[in-house]
KEPA-960271 format. One record per atom (N, C-alpha, C, CB): x, y, z. Coordinates in steps of 0.2 Angstrom, whole numbers, plus 5000, padded with zeros to 4 digits. Glycine has a CB too. Example, Ala and Ser with C-alpha at 12.3 -4.5 7.8 and 13.67 -1.06 7.14 Angstrom:
% residues 2
506649725039/506249785039/506649845039/505749785045/506449895035/506849955036/506450005039/507049975029/
END
This chain:
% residues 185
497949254944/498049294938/498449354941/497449314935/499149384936/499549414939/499149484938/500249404938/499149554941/498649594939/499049654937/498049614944/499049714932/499549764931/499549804936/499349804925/499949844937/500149894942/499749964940/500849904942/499449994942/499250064941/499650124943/498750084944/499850154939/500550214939/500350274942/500850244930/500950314945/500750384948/500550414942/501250434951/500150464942/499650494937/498750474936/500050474931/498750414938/498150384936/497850404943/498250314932/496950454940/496650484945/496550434949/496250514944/496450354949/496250314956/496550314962/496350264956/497250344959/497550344965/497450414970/498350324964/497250454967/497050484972/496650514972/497350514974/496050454973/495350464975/495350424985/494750414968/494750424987/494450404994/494250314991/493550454996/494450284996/494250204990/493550194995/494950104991/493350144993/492750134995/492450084999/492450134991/492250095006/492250005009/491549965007/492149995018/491849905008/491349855004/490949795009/491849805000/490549765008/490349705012/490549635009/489749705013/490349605013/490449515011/490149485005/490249455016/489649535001/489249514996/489849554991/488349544996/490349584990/490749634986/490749564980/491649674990/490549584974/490649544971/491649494970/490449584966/491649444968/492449424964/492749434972/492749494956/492649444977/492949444982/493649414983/492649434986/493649344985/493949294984/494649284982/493649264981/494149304973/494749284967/495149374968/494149274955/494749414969/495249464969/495849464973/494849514970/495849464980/496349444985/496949394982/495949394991/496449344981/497049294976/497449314971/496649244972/497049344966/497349394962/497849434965/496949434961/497749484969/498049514973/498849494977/497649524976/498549434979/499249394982/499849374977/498949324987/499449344972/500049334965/500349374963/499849314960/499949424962/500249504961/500749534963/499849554963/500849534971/501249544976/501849514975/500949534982/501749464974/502349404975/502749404968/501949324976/502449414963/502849434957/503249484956/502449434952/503049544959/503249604959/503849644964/502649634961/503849584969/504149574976/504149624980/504849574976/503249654980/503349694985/503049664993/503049764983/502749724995/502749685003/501949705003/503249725012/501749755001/501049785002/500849804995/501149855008/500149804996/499649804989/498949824989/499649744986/498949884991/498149924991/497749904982/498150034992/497249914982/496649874978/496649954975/495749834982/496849984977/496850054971/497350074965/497050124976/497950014968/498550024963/498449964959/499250024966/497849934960/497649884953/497049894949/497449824954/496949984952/496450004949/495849974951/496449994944/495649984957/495149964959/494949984967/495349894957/494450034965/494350084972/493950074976/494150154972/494150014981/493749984987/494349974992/493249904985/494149964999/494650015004/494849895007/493850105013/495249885003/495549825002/496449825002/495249794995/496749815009/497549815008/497749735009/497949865015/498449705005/498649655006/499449665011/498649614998/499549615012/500149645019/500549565018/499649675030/501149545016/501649535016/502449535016/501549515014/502249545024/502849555029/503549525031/502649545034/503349455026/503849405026/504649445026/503649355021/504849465022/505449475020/505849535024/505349485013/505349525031/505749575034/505649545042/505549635033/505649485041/505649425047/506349415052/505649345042/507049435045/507549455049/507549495053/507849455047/507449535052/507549595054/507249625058/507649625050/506449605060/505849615065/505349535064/505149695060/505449515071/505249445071/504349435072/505649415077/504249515072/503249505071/503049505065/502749575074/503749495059/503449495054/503449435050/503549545050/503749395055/503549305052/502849285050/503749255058/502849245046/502149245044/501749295043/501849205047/501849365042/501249395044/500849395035/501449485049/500649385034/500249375028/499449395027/500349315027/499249435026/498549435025/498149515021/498249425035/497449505019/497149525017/496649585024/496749465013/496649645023/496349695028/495849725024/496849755030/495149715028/494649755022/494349805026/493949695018/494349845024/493949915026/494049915034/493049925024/495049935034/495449945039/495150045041/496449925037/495450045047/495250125051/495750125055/494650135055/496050185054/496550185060/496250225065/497250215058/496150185073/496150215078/496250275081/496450195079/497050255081/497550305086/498350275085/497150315096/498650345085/499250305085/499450335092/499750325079/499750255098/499750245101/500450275107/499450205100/500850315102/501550345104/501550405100/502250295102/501950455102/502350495099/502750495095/502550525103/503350445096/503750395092/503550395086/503850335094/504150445082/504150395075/504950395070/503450455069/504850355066/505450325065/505450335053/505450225070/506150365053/506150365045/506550285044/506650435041/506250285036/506350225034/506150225025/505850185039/506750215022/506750225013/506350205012/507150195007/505650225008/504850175007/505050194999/503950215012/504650134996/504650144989/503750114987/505450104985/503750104982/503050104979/503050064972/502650184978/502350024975/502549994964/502250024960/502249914961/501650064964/501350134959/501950164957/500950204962/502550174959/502950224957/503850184959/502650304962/503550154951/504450124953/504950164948/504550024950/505450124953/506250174952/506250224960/506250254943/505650254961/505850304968/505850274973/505450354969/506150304977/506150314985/506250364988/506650284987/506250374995/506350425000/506250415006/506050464999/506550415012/506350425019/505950465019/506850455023/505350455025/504750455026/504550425033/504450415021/504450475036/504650475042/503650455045/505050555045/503750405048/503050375051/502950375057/502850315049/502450375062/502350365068/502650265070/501550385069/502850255074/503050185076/502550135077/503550175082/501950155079/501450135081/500650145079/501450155087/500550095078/499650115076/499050075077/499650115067/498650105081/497950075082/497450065080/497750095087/497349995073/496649985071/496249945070/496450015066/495649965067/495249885065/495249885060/494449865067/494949815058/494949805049/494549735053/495849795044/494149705045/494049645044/494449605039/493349655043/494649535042/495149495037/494549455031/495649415042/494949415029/494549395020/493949375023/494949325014/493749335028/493149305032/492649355033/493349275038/492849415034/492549475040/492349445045/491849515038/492849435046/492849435055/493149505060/493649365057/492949535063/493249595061/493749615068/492649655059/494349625068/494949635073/495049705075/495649605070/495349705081/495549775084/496349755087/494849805091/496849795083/497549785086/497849835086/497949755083/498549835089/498949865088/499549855083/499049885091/499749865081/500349845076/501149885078/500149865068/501649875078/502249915078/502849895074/502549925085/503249945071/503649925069/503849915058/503449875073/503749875058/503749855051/503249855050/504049815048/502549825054/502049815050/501649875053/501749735050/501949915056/501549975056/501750015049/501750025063/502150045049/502350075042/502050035036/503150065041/501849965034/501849945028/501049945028/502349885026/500849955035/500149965036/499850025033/500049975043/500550075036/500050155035/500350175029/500350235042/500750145024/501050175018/500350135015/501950155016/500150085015/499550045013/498850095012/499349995018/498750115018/498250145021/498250215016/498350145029/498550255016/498750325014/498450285006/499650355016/498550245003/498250244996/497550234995/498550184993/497350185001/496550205004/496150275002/496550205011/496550305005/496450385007/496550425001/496950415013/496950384997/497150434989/497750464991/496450484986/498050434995/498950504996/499450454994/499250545007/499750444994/500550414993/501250454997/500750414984/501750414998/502150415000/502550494998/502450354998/502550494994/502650574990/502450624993/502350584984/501850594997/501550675001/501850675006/500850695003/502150625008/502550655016/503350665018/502550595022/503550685011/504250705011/504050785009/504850665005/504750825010/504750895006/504550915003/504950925003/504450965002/504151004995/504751014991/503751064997/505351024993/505951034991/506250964988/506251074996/506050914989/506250844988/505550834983/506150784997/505050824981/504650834977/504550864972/504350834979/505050934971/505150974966/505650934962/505351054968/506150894967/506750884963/506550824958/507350864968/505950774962/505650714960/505350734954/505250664965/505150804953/504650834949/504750824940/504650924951/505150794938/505350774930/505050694930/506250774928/505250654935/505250574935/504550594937/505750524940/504150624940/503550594944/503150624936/503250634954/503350684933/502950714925/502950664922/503150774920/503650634920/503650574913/503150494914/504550554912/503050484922/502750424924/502050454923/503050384931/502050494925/501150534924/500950534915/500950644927/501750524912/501450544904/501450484903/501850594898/501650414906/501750364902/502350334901/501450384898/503050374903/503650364900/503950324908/504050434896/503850244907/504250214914/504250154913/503850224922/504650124915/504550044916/504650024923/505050014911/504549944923/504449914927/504649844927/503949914929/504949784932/505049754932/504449694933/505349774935/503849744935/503349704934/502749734931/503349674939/502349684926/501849714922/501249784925/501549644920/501349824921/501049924923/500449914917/501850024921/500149964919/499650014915/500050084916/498850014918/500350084911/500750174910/500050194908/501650194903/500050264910/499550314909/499850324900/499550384917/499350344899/499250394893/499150474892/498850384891/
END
Protein backbone atom coordinates (compact mmCIF):
# COMPACT_ATOMS: atom_id res chain seq x y z
CA UNK A 1 0.00 0.00 0.00
CA UNK A 2 1.42 3.27 -1.24
CA UNK A 3 1.52 5.58 2.00
CA UNK A 4 1.13 9.75 1.93
CA UNK A 5 4.05 11.78 2.45
CA UNK A 6 4.16 14.01 5.53
CA UNK A 7 4.99 17.82 4.67
CA UNK A 8 7.36 20.31 6.31
CA UNK A 9 5.24 21.90 8.85
CA UNK A 10 3.78 18.92 10.33
CA UNK A 11 5.14 18.63 14.10
CA UNK A 12 6.37 14.82 13.58
CA UNK A 13 8.89 15.81 11.85
CA UNK A 14 10.44 17.46 14.29
CA UNK A 15 10.00 15.39 17.12
CA UNK A 16 12.73 12.44 18.67
CA UNK A 17 11.24 9.09 16.90
CA UNK A 18 11.05 6.35 19.04
CA UNK A 19 12.88 2.84 19.08
CA UNK A 20 11.01 -0.19 18.91
CA UNK A 21 11.33 -3.96 19.43
CA UNK A 22 10.39 -7.09 17.38
CA UNK A 23 6.95 -7.26 19.05
CA UNK A 24 6.38 -3.26 17.35
CA UNK A 25 3.08 -3.99 16.15
CA UNK A 26 2.35 -4.22 11.82
CA UNK A 27 6.11 -4.37 11.57
CA UNK A 28 6.44 -6.27 8.41
CA UNK A 29 3.48 -4.66 6.62
CA UNK A 30 4.88 -1.36 7.50
CA UNK A 31 8.47 -1.80 5.80
CA UNK A 32 6.59 -3.20 2.99
CA UNK A 33 4.53 -0.32 2.94
CA UNK A 34 7.29 1.67 3.11
CA UNK A 35 9.32 0.17 0.30
CA UNK A 36 6.32 0.77 -2.16
CA UNK A 37 6.21 4.14 -0.91
CA UNK A 38 9.82 4.78 -1.84
CA UNK A 39 9.62 3.37 -5.13
CA UNK A 40 6.54 5.28 -6.30
CA UNK A 41 7.95 8.48 -5.15
CA UNK A 42 11.42 7.81 -6.68
CA UNK A 43 13.27 8.53 -3.90
CA UNK A 44 16.29 6.81 -2.31
CA UNK A 45 15.60 7.18 1.52
CA UNK A 46 12.38 7.10 3.75
CA UNK A 47 12.33 7.60 7.59
CA UNK A 48 8.94 6.37 9.28
CA UNK A 49 8.51 9.98 10.51
CA UNK A 50 7.67 11.29 7.02
CA UNK A 51 4.81 8.82 6.98
CA UNK A 52 3.86 9.98 10.05
CA UNK A 53 4.85 7.66 12.09
CA UNK A 54 7.49 8.27 15.12
CA UNK A 55 9.49 5.20 15.60
CA UNK A 56 13.32 5.40 14.93
CA UNK A 57 12.66 3.00 11.38
CA UNK A 58 14.91 4.18 7.99
CA UNK A 59 14.42 2.56 4.50
CA UNK A 60 17.61 3.03 2.17
CA UNK A 61 17.52 2.42 -1.55
CA UNK A 62 20.68 3.11 -3.02
CA UNK A 63 20.14 1.64 -6.25
CA UNK A 64 20.02 4.47 -8.51
CA UNK A 65 23.30 5.54 -7.71
CA UNK A 66 25.06 2.29 -8.65
CA UNK A 67 26.55 4.16 -11.49
CA UNK A 68 28.06 6.38 -10.11
CA UNK A 69 29.22 4.63 -6.47
CA UNK A 70 29.53 0.82 -6.96
CA UNK A 71 28.66 0.18 -2.98
CA UNK A 72 25.42 1.12 -3.83
CA UNK A 73 24.44 -1.84 -5.98
CA UNK A 74 21.85 -3.65 -4.44
CA UNK A 75 22.03 -1.85 -1.33
CA UNK A 76 18.40 -2.08 -0.29
CA UNK A 77 17.21 -2.40 3.16
CA UNK A 78 15.22 -1.53 6.25
CA UNK A 79 17.55 0.08 9.49
CA UNK A 80 15.69 -0.14 12.82
CA UNK A 81 16.80 1.85 15.76
CA UNK A 82 20.21 2.90 13.80
CA UNK A 83 22.95 4.96 16.16
CA UNK A 84 25.55 6.59 14.79
CA UNK A 85 28.87 5.76 16.27
CA UNK A 86 31.38 8.05 15.16
CA UNK A 87 32.29 9.58 12.09
CA UNK A 88 35.35 7.96 11.22
CA UNK A 89 37.16 10.99 8.98
CA UNK A 90 37.35 14.63 9.06
CA UNK A 91 36.30 14.60 5.35
CA UNK A 92 33.27 15.90 4.31
CA UNK A 93 31.80 16.44 1.04
CA UNK A 94 28.60 18.79 -0.37
CA UNK A 95 26.06 17.28 -2.34
CA UNK A 96 22.23 18.81 -3.72
CA UNK A 97 20.03 16.81 -1.17
CA UNK A 98 16.48 17.11 -1.61
CA UNK A 99 13.48 15.60 0.56
CA UNK A 100 10.01 14.16 -0.12
CA UNK A 101 8.88 16.00 3.05
CA UNK A 102 9.78 18.94 1.22
CA UNK A 103 9.34 18.73 -2.48
CA UNK A 104 10.48 21.23 -5.12
CA UNK A 105 13.58 22.09 -2.83
CA UNK A 106 17.04 21.49 -2.76
CA UNK A 107 20.35 22.66 -1.49
CA UNK A 108 24.02 21.67 -0.92
CA UNK A 109 24.63 20.23 2.34
CA UNK A 110 27.72 19.56 3.22
CA UNK A 111 28.15 16.03 5.31
CA UNK A 112 30.85 14.14 6.75
CA UNK A 113 32.05 11.26 3.99
CA UNK A 114 32.02 8.64 6.56
CA UNK A 115 29.93 7.20 9.19
CA UNK A 116 30.16 4.63 11.95
CA UNK A 117 26.96 2.68 13.19
CA UNK A 118 24.66 0.04 14.40
CA UNK A 119 21.21 -0.64 13.60
CA UNK A 120 19.15 -3.73 13.58
CA UNK A 121 17.71 -4.98 9.94
CA UNK A 122 13.93 -6.16 9.54
CA UNK A 123 15.02 -9.61 11.39
CA UNK A 124 16.85 -7.78 14.30
CA UNK A 125 19.83 -9.05 13.74
CA UNK A 126 21.78 -6.23 14.86
CA UNK A 127 25.02 -4.95 12.66
CA UNK A 128 27.92 -2.61 13.31
CA UNK A 129 29.44 -0.85 10.06
CA UNK A 130 30.84 1.65 8.37
CA UNK A 131 29.33 3.11 5.38
CA UNK A 132 31.03 5.88 2.98
CA UNK A 133 29.99 7.76 0.39
CA UNK A 134 26.50 7.78 -1.01
CA UNK A 135 25.20 5.54 1.48
CA UNK A 136 26.72 7.60 4.15
CA UNK A 137 24.87 10.76 3.15
CA UNK A 138 21.56 9.06 2.41
CA UNK A 139 22.20 7.47 5.80
CA UNK A 140 22.73 10.67 7.84
CA UNK A 141 20.05 12.86 5.77
CA UNK A 142 17.70 9.65 7.04
CA UNK A 143 18.97 9.72 10.35
CA UNK A 144 18.62 13.55 11.03
CA UNK A 145 14.64 12.84 10.61
CA UNK A 146 15.02 10.30 13.41
CA UNK A 147 16.29 13.11 15.40
CA UNK A 148 13.46 15.52 14.16
CA UNK A 149 16.07 17.96 11.92
CA UNK A 150 15.98 17.99 8.15
CA UNK A 151 18.13 18.95 5.60
CA UNK A 152 17.18 22.59 6.02
CA UNK A 153 19.05 22.85 9.18
CA UNK A 154 22.39 22.34 7.67
CA UNK A 155 22.55 25.09 5.19
CA UNK A 156 22.47 29.04 6.06
CA UNK A 157 20.63 30.94 7.70
CA UNK A 158 20.86 33.31 4.92
CA UNK A 159 19.79 30.39 2.47
CA UNK A 160 16.81 29.61 4.69
CA UNK A 161 15.45 33.12 4.97
CA UNK A 162 15.49 33.08 1.24
CA UNK A 163 13.59 29.40 1.22
CA UNK A 164 11.48 31.32 3.93
CA UNK A 165 8.10 31.94 1.59
CA UNK A 166 8.17 28.24 0.00
CA UNK A 167 9.02 26.49 3.33
CA UNK A 168 5.62 29.07 5.05
CA UNK A 169 3.23 28.09 2.14
CA UNK A 170 4.12 24.15 2.39
CA UNK A 171 3.62 24.59 6.36
CA UNK A 172 0.13 26.24 5.30
CA UNK A 173 -0.71 23.59 3.12
CA UNK A 174 -0.04 25.25 -0.39
CA UNK A 175 2.34 22.38 -2.33
CA UNK A 176 2.08 19.72 -4.54
CA UNK A 177 3.76 16.66 -5.36
CA UNK A 178 4.32 14.18 -7.65
CA UNK A 179 3.59 11.81 -5.31
CA UNK A 180 0.66 11.34 -2.96
CA UNK A 181 1.14 14.16 0.62
CA UNK A 182 -0.70 14.98 3.57
CA UNK A 183 -0.42 18.93 3.02
CA UNK A 184 -0.81 20.31 6.49
CA UNK A 185 -3.57 22.50 7.40
Amino acid sequence: MILPITIYGNPVLRRKSQPIDKNYPGLKELIANMFDTLKVSEGVGLAAPQVGVNIRLVLIDATPFAEDDANCKDFKLAIINPEIIDFPTDEEESFEEGCLSLPGLSEEVWRPDKVELTYYDENFVQHHETWDGMRARIFQHEYDHLEGKMFIDHISAIKRRLLGGKLNAMAKGKVSARYRIVPNK
